[in-house]
Kinemage of the C-alpha trace (Angstrom):
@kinemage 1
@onewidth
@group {chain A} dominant
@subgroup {mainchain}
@vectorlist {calphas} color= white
{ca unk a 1} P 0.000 0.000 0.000
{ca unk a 2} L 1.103 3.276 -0.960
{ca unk a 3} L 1.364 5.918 1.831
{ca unk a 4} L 0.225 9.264 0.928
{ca unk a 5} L 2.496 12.297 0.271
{ca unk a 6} L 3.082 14.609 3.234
{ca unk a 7} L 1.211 17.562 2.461
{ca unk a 8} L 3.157 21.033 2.931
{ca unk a 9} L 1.441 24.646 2.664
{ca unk a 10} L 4.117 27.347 2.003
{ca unk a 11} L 3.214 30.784 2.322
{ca unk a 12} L 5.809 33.082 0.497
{ca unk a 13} L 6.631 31.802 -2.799
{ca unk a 14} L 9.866 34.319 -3.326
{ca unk a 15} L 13.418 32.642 -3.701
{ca unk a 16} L 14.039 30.935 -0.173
{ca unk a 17} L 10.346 30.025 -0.729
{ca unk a 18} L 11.185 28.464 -4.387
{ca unk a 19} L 14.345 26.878 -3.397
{ca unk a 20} L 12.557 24.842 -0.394
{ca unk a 21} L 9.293 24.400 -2.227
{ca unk a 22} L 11.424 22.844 -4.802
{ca unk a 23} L 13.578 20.407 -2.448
{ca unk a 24} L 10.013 19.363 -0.394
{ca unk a 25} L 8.663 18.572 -3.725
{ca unk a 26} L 10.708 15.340 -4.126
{ca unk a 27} L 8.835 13.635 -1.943
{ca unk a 28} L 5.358 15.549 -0.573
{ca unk a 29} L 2.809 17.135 -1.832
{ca unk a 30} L 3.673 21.067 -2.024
{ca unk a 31} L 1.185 23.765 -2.087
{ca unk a 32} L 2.666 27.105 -2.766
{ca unk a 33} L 0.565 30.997 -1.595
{ca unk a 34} L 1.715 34.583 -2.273
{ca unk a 35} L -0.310 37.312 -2.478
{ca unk a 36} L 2.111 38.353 -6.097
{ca unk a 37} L -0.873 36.228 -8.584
{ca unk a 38} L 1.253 36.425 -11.289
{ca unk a 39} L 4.151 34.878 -9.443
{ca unk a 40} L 1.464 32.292 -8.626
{ca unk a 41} L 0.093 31.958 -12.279
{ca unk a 42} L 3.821 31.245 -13.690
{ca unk a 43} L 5.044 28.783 -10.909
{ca unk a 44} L 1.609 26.631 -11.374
{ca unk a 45} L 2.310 26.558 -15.126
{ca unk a 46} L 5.648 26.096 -14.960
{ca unk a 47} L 6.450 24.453 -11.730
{ca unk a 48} L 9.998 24.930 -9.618
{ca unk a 49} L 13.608 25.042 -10.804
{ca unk a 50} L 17.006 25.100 -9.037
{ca unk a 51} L 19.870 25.849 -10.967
{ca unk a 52} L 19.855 23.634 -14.212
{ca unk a 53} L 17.823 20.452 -12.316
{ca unk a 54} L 14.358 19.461 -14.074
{ca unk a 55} L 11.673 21.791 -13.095
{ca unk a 56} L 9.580 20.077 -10.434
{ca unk a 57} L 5.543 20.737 -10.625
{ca unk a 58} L 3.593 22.274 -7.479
{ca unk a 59} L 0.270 23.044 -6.868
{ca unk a 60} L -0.554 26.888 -6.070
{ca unk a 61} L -3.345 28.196 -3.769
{ca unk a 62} L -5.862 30.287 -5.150
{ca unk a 63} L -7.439 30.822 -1.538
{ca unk a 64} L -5.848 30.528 1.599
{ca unk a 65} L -8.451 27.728 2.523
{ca unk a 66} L -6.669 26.225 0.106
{ca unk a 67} L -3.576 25.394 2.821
{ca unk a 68} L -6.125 24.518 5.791
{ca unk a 69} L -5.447 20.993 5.208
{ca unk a 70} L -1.665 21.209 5.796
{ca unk a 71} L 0.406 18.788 7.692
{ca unk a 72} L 3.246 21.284 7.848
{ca unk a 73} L 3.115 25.153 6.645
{ca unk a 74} L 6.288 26.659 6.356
{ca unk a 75} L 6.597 30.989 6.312
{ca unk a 76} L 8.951 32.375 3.986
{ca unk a 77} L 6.803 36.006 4.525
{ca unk a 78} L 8.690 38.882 5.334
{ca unk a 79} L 8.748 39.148 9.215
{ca unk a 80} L 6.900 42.378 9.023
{ca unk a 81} L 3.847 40.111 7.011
{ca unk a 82} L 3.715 37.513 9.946
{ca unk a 83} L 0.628 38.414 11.548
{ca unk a 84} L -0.992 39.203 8.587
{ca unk a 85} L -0.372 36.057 6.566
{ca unk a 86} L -1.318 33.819 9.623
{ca unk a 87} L -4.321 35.569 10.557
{ca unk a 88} L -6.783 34.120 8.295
{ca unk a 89} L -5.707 30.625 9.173
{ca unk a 90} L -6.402 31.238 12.988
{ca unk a 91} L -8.972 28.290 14.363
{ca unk a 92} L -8.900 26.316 10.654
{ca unk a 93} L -5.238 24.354 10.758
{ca unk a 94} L -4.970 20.756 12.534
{ca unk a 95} L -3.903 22.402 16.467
{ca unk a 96} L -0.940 19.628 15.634
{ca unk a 97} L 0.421 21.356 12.348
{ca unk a 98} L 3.964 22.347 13.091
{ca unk a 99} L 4.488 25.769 11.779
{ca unk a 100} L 7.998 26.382 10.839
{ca unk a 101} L 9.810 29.755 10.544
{ca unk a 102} L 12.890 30.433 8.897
{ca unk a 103} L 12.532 33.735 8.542
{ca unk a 104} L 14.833 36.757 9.154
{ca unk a 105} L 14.549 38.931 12.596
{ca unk a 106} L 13.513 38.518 15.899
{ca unk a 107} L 9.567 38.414 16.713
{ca unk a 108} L 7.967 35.958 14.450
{ca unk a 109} L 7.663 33.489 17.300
{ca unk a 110} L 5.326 36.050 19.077
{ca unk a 111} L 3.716 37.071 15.849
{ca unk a 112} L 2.988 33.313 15.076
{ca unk a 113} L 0.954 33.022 18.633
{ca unk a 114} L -0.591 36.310 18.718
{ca unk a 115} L -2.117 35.172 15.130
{ca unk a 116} L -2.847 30.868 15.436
{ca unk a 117} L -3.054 31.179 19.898
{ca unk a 118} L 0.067 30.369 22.147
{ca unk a 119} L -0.211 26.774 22.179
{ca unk a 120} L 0.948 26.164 18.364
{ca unk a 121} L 3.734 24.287 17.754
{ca unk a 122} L 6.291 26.242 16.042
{ca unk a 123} L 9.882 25.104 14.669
{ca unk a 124} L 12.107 28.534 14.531
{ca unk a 125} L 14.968 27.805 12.863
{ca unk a 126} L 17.861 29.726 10.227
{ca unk a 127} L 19.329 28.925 7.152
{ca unk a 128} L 22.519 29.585 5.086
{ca unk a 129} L 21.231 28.500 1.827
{ca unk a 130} L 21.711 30.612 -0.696
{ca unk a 131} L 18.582 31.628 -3.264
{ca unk a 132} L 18.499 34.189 -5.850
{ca unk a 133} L 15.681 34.506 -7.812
{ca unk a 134} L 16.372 34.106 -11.732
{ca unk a 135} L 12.752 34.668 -12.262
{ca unk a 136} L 9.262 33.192 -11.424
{ca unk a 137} L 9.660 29.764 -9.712
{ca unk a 138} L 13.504 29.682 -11.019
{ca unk a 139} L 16.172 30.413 -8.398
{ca unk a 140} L 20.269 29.774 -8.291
{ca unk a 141} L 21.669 28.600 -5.168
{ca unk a 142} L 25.081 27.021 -3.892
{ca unk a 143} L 22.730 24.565 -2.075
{ca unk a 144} L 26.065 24.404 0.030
{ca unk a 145} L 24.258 25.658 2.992
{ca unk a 146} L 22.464 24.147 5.936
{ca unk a 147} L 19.514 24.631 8.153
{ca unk a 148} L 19.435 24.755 11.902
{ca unk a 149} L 16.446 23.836 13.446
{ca unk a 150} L 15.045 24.133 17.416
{ca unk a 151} L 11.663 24.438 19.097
{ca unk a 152} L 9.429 27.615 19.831
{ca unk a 153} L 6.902 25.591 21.138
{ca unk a 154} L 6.922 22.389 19.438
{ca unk a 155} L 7.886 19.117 21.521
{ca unk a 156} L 11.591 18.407 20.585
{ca unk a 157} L 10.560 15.282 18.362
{ca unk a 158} L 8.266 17.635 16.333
{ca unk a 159} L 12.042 19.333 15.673
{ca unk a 160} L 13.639 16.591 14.920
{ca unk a 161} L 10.779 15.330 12.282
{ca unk a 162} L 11.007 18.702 10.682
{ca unk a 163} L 14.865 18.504 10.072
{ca unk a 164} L 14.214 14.690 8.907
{ca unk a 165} L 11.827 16.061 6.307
{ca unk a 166} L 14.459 19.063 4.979
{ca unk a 167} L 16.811 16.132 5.217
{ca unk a 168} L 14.963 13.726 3.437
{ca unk a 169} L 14.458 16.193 0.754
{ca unk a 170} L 17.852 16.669 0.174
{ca unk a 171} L 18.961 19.718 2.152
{ca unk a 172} L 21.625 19.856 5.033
{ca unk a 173} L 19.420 19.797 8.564
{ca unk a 174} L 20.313 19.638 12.050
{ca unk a 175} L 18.237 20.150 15.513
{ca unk a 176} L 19.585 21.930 18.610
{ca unk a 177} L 18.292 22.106 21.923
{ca unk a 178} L 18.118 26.266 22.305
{ca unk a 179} L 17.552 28.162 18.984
{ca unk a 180} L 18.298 31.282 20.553
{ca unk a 181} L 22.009 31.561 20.005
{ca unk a 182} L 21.291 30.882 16.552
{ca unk a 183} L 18.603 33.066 15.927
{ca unk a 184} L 20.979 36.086 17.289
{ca unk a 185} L 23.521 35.267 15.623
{ca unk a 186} L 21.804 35.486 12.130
{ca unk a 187} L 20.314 38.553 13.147
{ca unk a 188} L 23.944 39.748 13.839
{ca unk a 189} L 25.058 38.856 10.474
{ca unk a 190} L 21.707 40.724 8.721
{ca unk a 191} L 22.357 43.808 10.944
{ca unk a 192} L 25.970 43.976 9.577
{ca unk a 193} L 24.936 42.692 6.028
{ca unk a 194} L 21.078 43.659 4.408
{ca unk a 195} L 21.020 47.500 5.360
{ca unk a 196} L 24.176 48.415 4.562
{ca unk a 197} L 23.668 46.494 1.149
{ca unk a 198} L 20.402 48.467 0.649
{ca unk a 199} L 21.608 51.340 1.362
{ca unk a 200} L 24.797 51.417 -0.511
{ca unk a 201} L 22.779 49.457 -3.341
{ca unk a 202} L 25.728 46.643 -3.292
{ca unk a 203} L 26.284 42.791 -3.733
{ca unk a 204} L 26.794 41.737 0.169
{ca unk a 205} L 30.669 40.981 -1.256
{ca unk a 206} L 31.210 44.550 -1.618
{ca unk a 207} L 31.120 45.449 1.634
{ca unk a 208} L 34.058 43.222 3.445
{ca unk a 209} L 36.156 44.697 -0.248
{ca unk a 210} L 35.461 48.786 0.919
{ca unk a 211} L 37.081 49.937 4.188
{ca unk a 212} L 34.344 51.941 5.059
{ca unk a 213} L 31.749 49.923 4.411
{ca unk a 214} L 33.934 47.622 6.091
{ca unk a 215} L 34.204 49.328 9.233
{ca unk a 216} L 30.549 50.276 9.681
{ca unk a 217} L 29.613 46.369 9.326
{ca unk a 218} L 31.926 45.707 11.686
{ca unk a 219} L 30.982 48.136 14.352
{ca unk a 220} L 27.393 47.075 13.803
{ca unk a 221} L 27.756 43.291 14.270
{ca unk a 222} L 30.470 44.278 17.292
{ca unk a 223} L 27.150 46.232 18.894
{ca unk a 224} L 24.653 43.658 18.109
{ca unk a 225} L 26.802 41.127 19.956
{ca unk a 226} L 26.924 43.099 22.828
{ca unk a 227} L 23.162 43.513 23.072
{ca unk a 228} L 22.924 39.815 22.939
{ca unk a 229} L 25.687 39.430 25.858
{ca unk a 230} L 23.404 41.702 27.820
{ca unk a 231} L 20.703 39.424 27.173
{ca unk a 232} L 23.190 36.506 28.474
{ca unk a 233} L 22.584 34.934 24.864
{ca unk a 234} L 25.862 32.881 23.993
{ca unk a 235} L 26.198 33.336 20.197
{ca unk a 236} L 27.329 30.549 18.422
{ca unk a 237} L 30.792 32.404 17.312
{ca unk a 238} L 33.347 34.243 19.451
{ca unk a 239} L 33.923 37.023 16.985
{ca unk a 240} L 31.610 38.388 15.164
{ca unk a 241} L 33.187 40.206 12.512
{ca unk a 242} L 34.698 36.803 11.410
{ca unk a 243} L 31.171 35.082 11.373
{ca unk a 244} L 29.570 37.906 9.029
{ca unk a 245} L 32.177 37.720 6.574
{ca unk a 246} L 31.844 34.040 6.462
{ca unk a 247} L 28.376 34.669 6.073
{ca unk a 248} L 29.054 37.546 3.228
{ca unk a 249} L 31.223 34.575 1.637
{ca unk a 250} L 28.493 32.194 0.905
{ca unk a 251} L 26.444 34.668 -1.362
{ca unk a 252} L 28.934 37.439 -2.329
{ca unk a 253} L 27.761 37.932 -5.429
{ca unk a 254} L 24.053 38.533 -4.045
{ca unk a 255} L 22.450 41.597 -3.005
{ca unk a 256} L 20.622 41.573 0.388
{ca unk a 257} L 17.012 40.889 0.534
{ca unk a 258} L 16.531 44.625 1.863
{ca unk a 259} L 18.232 45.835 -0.851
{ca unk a 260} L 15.591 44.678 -3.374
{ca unk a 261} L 12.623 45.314 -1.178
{ca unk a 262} L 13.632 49.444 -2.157
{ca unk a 263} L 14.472 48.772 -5.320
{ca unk a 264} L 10.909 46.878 -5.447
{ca unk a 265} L 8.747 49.492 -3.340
{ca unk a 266} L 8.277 47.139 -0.115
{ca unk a 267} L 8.307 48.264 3.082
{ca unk a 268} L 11.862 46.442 4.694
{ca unk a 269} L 12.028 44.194 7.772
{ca unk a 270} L 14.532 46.917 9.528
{ca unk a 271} L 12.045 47.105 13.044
{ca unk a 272} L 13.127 43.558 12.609
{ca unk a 273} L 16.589 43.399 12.287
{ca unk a 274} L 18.462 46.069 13.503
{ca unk a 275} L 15.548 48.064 15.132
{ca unk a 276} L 14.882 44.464 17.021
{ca unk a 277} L 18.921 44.918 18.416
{ca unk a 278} L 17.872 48.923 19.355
{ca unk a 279} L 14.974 48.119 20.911
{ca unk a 280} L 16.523 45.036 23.481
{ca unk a 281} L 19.489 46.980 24.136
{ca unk a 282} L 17.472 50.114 25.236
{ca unk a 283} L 15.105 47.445 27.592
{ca unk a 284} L 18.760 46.060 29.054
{ca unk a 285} L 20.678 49.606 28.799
{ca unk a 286} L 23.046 48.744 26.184
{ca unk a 287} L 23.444 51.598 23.944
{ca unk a 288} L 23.001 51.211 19.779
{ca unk a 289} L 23.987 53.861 18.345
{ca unk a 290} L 25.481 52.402 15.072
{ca unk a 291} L 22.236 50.052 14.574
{ca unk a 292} L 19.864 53.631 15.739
{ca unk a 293} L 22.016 55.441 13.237
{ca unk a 294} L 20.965 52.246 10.558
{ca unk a 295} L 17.192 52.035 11.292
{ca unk a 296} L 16.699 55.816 10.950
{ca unk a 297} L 18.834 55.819 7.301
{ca unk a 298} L 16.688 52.837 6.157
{ca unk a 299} L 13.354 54.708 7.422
{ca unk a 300} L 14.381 57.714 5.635
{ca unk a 301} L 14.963 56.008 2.526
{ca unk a 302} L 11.830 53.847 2.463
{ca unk a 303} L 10.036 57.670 2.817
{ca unk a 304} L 11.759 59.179 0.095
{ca unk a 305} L 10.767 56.084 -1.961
{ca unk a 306} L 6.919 56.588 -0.467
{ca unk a 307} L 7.097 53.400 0.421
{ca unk a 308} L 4.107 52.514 2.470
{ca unk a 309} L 4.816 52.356 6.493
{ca unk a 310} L 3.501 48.765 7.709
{ca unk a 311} L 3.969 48.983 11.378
{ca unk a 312} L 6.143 46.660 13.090
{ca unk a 313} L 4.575 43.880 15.056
């Protein structure tokens, strides 16, 4: 007898969204949401493609009811979207559907529970995989990366079934016991990396190559880590200067996610990112000023772009 395919809901169909949608298709059944229609239209016609692999077909939502029958939904949403793309399925998912985040920033966790109720089991988790987007469905990626995985909620084995499924699907997965340290120290290497790349309108391997640049990543990821002392995190690295340009190493020829959310009109996930690090270092009394300095350039840019202000959640 022939089991039936896992079914996975994944709301955010952009590259990270592509490049898992695309490894989760080898063996489940993948249903794919984004509010961009057209983006839907051309990935249902066309299916998912990594690099020069056979495109593999998935099934697009037209409705979010569409996803209520999930056994897992992953978010690739912008952390400032959360709320708003859980919302709607808030008393129709299976109590037991994991919900797994591997987005950017600090705060989806709470977003997660203020939109499905606090007792959802949710997988946080970060990833080094590398996506850009050649187009609609079609992404390059090193797939050199790997995926760290820990609970925000869920039991541990609902973890460890989560990585088994990234792992089964052909991606690098592991499961630690505190996703904290992990979670800071991305957020240390986006501080340091996706403003300064929006800002300066750069590939993220320009900014280790410029002094100046340079210096203001460094100072920024130096201040971040301090913040997260304060909060008696232990990040997963001892410098952090060395971990961001490892970071910048693995897609140096990419520009930051922020960058194109200008260049595209979005609003940016800066309350996120480095206004997260401002905000927990004024609750503990660790001054920001390099990451304050950061948020109120980004702000200022997003309003000379009239870009419209979603408030943070």
């Amino acid at each position: 007898m022939i089991e039936p395919k896992l079914k996975i809901g994944i709301i955010g169909a952009g590259a990270m969204g592509t490049l898992f949608g695309y490894h989760l298709a080898q063996s489940c059944e993948v249903t794919m949401l984004d509010r961009n229609q057209e983006l839907l239209e051309a990935i249902g016609g066309d299916g998912l493609s990594v690099n020069d692999a056979p495109r593999r077909r998935v099934s697009v939502a037209r409705n979010v009811s569409q996803l209520f029958g999930s056994s897992v939904l992953f978010l690739f949403v912008k952390a400032v979207d959360t709320l708003n793309a859980l919302r709607p399925f808030a008393g129709q998912l299976n109590p037991a559907t994991p919900i797994v985040s591997l987005q950017n920033g600090v705060g989806n966790e709470d977003a997660i529970k203020t939109a499905l109720g606090g007792a959802v089991p949710v997988v946080l988790g970060i990833t080094t995989e590398s996506s850009l987007s050649l187009g609609p469905g079609s992404v390059r990626s090193s797939e050199a990366g790997t995926t760290i995985l820990g609970s925000g909620g869920a039991a541990p084995e609902t973890s460890r079934r989560m990585a088994g499924l990234l792992a089964q699907s052909g991606l690098h997965a592991s499961v630690v016991y505190d996703i904290r340290p992990h979670l800071w120290g991305k957020l240390v290497a986006n501080a340091a990396i996706n403003a300064i790349s929006a800002l300066l309108d750069c590939e993220a391997g320009a900014i280790p190559a410029d002094a100046n640049a340079a210096r203001l990543a460094q100072a920024i990821a130096r201040e971040a880590a301090t913040v997260a002392a304060g909060l008696r995190i232990n990040l997963p690295f001892s410098d952090p200067w060395q971990y961001v340009t490892e970071i910048i190493s693995v897609g140096a020829d990419s520009k930051s996610s922020m960058a194109f959310d200008l260049e595209m009109g979005h609003p940016t996930e800066i309350d996120h990112i480095n206004g997260a690090i401002v905000a927990a270092g004024r609750r503990i009394g660790v001054a920001t000023p390099y990451n304050d300095a950061t948020v109120r350039l980004i702000k200022a840019k997003e309003a000379l772009l009239k870009i419209p202000v979603r408030a943070a959640i």
